[in-house]
C-alpha positions as CSV (number, residue, x, y, z in Angstrom):
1,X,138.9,126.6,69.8
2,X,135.4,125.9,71.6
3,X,132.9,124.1,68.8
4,X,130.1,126.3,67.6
5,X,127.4,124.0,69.1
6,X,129.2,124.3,72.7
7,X,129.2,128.2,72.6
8,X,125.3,127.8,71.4
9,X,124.5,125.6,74.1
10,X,126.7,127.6,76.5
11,X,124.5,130.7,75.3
12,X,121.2,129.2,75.6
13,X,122.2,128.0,79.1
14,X,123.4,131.9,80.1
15,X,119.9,133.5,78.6
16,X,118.4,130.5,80.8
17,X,119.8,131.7,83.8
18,X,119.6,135.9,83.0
19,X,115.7,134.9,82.9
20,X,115.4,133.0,85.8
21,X,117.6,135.7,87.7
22,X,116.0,138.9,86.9
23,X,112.6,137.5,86.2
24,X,113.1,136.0,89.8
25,X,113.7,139.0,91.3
26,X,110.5,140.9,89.5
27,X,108.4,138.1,91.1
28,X,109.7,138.6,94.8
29,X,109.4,142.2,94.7
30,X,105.5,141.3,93.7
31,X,105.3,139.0,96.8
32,X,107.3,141.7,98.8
33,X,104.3,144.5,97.4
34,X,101.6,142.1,99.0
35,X,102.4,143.1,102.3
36,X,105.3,141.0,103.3
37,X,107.4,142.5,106.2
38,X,111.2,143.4,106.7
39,X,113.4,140.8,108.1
40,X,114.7,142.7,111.6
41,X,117.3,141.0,114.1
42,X,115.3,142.4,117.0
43,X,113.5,139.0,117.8
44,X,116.3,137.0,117.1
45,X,116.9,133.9,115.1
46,X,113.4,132.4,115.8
47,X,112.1,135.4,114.9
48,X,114.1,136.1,111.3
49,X,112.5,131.9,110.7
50,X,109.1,132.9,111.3
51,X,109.9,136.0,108.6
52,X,111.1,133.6,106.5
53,X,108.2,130.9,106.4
54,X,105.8,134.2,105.6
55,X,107.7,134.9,102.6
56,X,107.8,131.6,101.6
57,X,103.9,131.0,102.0
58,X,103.6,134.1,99.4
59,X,103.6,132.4,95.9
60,X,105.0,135.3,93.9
61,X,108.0,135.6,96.0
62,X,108.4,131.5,96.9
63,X,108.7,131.3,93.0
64,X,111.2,133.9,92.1
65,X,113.0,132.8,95.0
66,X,113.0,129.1,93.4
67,X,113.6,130.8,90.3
68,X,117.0,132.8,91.6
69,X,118.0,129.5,92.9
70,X,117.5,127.5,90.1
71,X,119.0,129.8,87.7
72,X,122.9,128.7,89.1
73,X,122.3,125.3,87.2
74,X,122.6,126.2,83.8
75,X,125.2,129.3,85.3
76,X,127.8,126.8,86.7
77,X,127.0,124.8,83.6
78,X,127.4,127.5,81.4
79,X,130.6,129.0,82.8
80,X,132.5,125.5,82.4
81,X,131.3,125.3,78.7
82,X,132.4,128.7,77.6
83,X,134.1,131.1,80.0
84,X,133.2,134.1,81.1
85,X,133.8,135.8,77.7
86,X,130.8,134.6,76.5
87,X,128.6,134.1,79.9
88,X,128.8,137.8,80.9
89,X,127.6,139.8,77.9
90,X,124.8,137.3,77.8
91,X,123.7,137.6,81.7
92,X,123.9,141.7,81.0
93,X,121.0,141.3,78.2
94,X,119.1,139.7,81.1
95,X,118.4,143.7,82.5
96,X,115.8,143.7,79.7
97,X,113.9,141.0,80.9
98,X,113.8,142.8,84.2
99,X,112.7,146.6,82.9
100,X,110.3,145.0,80.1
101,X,108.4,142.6,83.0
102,X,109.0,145.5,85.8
103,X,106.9,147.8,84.1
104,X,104.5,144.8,83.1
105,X,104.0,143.2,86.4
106,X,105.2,146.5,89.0
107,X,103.7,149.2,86.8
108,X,107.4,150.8,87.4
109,X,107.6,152.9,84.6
110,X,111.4,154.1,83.4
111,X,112.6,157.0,82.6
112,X,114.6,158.1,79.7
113,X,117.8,159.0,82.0
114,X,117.2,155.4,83.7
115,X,117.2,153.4,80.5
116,X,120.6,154.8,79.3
117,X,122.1,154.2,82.9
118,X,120.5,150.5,82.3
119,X,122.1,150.5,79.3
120,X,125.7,151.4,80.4
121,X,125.0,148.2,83.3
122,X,124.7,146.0,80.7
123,X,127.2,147.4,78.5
124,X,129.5,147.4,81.6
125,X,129.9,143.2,81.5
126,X,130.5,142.9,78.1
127,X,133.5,145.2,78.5
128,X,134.9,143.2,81.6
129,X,134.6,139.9,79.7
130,X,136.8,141.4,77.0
131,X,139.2,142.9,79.5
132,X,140.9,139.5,79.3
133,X,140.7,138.4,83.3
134,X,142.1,134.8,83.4
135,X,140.9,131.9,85.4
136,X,140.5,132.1,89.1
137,X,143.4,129.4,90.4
138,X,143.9,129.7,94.0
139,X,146.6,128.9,95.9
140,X,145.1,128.1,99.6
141,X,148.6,128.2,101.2
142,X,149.3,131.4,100.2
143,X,146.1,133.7,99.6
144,X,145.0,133.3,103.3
145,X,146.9,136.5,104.7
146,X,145.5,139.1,101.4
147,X,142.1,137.3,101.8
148,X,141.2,138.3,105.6
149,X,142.9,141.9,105.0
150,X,140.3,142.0,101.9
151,X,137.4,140.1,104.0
152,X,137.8,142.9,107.1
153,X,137.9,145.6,105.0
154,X,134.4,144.4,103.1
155,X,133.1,144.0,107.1
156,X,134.0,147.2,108.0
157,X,132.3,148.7,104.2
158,X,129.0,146.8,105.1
159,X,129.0,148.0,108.8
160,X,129.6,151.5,107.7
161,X,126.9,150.7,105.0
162,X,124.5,149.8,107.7
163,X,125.1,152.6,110.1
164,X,124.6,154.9,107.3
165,X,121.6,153.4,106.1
166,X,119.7,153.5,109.3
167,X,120.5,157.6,110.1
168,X,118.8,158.3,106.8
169,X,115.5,160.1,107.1
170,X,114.5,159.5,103.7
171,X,113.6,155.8,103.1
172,X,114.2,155.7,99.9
173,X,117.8,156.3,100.2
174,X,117.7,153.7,103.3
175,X,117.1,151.3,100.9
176,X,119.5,152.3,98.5
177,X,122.8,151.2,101.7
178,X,120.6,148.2,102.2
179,X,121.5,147.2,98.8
180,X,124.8,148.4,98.3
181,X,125.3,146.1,101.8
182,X,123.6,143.4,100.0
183,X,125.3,143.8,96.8
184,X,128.6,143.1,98.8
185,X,127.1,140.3,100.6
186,X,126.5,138.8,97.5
187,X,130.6,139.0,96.3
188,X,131.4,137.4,99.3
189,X,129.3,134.3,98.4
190,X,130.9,134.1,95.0
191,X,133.8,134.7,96.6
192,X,133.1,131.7,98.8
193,X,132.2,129.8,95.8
194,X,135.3,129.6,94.0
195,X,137.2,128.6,97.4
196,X,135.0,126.3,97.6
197,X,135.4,124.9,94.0
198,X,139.0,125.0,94.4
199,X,139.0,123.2,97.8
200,X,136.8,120.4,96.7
201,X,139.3,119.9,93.6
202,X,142.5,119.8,96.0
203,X,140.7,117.4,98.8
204,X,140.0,115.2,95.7
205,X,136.5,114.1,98.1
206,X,134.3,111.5,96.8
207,X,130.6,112.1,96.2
208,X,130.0,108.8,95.7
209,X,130.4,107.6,99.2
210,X,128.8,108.5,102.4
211,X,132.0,110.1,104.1
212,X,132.1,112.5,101.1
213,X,129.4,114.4,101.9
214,X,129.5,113.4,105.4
215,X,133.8,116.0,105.0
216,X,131.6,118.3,103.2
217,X,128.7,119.3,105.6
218,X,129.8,117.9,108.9
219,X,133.7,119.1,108.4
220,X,134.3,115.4,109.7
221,X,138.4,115.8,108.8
222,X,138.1,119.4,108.9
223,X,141.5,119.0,110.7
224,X,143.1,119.0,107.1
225,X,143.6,121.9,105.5
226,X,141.9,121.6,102.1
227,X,139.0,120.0,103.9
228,X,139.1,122.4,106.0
229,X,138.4,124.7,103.3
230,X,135.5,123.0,101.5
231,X,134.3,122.6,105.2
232,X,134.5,127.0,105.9
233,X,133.7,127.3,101.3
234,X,130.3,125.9,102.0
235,X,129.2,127.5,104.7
236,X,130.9,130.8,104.0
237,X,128.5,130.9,100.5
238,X,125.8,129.7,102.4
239,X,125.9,132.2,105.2
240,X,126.8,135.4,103.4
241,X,124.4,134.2,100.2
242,X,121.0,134.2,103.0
243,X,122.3,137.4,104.6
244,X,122.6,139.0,101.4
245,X,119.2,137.9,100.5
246,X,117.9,139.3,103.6
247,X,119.2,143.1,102.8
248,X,118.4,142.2,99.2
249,X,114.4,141.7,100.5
250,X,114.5,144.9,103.1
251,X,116.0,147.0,100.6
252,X,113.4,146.4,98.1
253,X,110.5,147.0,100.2
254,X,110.6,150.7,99.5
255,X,112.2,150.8,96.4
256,X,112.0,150.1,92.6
257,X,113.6,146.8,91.5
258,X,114.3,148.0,87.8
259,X,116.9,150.8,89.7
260,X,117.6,148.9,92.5
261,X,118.5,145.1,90.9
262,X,121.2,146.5,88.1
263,X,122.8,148.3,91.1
264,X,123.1,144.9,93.2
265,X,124.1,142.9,90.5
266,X,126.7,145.5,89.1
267,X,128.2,145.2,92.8
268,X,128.2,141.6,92.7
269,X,130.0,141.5,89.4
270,X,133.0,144.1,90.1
271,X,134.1,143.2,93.8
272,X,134.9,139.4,93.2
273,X,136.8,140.8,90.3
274,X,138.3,142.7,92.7
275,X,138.9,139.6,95.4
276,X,140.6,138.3,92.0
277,X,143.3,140.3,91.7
278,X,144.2,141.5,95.5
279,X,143.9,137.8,96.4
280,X,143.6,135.4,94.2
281,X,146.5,136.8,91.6
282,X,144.2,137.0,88.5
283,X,145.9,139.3,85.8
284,X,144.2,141.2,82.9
285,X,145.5,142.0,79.4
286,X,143.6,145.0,79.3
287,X,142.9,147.0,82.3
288,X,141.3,150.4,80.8
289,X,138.3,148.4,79.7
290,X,138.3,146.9,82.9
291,X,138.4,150.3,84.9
292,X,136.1,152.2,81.6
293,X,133.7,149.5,82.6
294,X,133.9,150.5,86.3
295,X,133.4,154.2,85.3
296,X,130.5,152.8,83.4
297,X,129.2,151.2,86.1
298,X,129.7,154.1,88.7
299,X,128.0,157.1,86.6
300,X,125.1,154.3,86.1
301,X,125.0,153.9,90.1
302,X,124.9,157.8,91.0
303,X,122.5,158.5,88.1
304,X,120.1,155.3,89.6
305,X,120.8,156.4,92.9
306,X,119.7,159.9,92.0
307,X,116.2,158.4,90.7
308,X,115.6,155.5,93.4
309,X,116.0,159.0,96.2
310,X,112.8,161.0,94.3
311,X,111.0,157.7,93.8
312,X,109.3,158.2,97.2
313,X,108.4,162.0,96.1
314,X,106.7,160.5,92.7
């Protein structure tokens, strides 16, 4: 039994990172109201870096960006201490921070019907932490052949997404694909994250020494398999964590980010859950709160969805 002081600490850590998380993203939608513009591929990569040094010479969004970033300390920290019984329930709470400071800061007023789908989004995680999920342990020999069956078919979801998204007329529902495609770029970089963790622990590398980090960034032995997989971990949460922050960005342009965030996030909570059991051979000891939570979840997203459509009529 985890001591009372760990799970208070472990608690304080999670409201920590619920703050910086949702206030973070209240902040870059401020910077993103100041007139920043959309990240487009049509200029290519030099193009998409200029984008980026514009957002980051806006102080609203540079600082909830910072905020986002520095909120998967206390997380990772959090998550070790306790488990995701406790963690989750706690980083659900955080959706008050982000209607209570949206309306503050965004003047984005909520509606009676968009408070109790809020509510069912945060109710949602407390129901998957007491679903009983056990620990992500992955076996790298064998999950290869599930995961790029389950890695296609999330390609092919975010391409459809996409194409979707751009034959819309009405923007507002433009934006809605662009987060959905975002929300699933997102659950590949956690998904990237606990390869990663579990690579690093069979490759047994050594942070201490130069050739550590030297395996880790550069894929010097990449010719190994477990380094191999640190080597693809890394840049697999890097790559799909920017490209989901890209979407993230262009969807909330025209958009409100107290409907539009819960949605994301909700999305990012249930497909690595997903990953968990296709490929990584998690099990559950109750799996109708798992799937009541997913209902919870779903009504939520059509009843947002609904609102974030007539937000560009209001």
């Amino acid at each position: 039994m985890v001591a009372i002081p760990i799970v208070i600490t472990g608690i304080i850590l999670a409201l920590i990172t619920t703050f910086c998380f949702n206030f973070g993203i209240v902040l870059q939608k401020k910077g993103l109201k100041e007139g920043l513009p959309e990240f487009t591929l049509e200029e290519g990569v030099s193009g998409l870096g200029a984008t980026f040094v514009k957002y980051f010479k806006n102080k609203y969004w540079a600082i909830g960006f910072a905020l986002g970033i520095v909120g998967w300390i206390p997380y990772v920290i959090a998550q070790g201490m306790v488990g995701v019984l406790v963690v989750q329930p706690v980083m659900g709470v955080g959706l008050i921070v982000l209607v209570i400071f949206a309306n503050i800061m965004l003047d984005e007023k909520v509606s009676y019907y968009e408070i109790i789908a809020i509510g069912m989004m945060i109710i949602a995680p407390v129901l998957i932490a007491f679903s009983g999920i056990s620990d992500v342990q992955i076996d790298l020999y064998r999950f290869l052949i599930p995961f790029l069956i389950f890695l296609i078919i999330l390609i092919a979801v975010i391409f459809a997404c996409i194409i979707i998204g751009n034959k819309q007329q009405n923007a507002e529902w433009s934006s809605m694909f662009k987060i959905f495609v975002a929300g699933i770029l997102g659950s590949l970089a956690a998904v990237f994250t606990n390869i990663l963790a579990q690579a690093y622990s069979d490759a047994q590398i050594n942070l201490i020494s130069f050739f550590g980090w030297a395996e880790i960034l550069f894929g010097i032995f990449w010719f190994e398999y477990f380094h191999l997989w640190v080597f693809l971990g890394l840049y697999g949460l890097g790559f799909f964590f920017l490209t989901s922050m890209i979407f993230q960005n262009n969807g909330m342009q025209k958009g409100k980010a107290v409907i539009l965030w819960p949605i994301q996030n909700s999305i990012s909570l249930i497909v690595p859950v997903i990953a968990g059991f296709v490929v990584f051979g998690q099990t559950m000891s109750n799996i109708l709160l798992f799937f009541f939570a997913v209902l919870l979840i779903l009504i939520a997203t059509i009843v947002l969805s609904k609102y974030q459509a007539e937000f560009g009529s209001e």
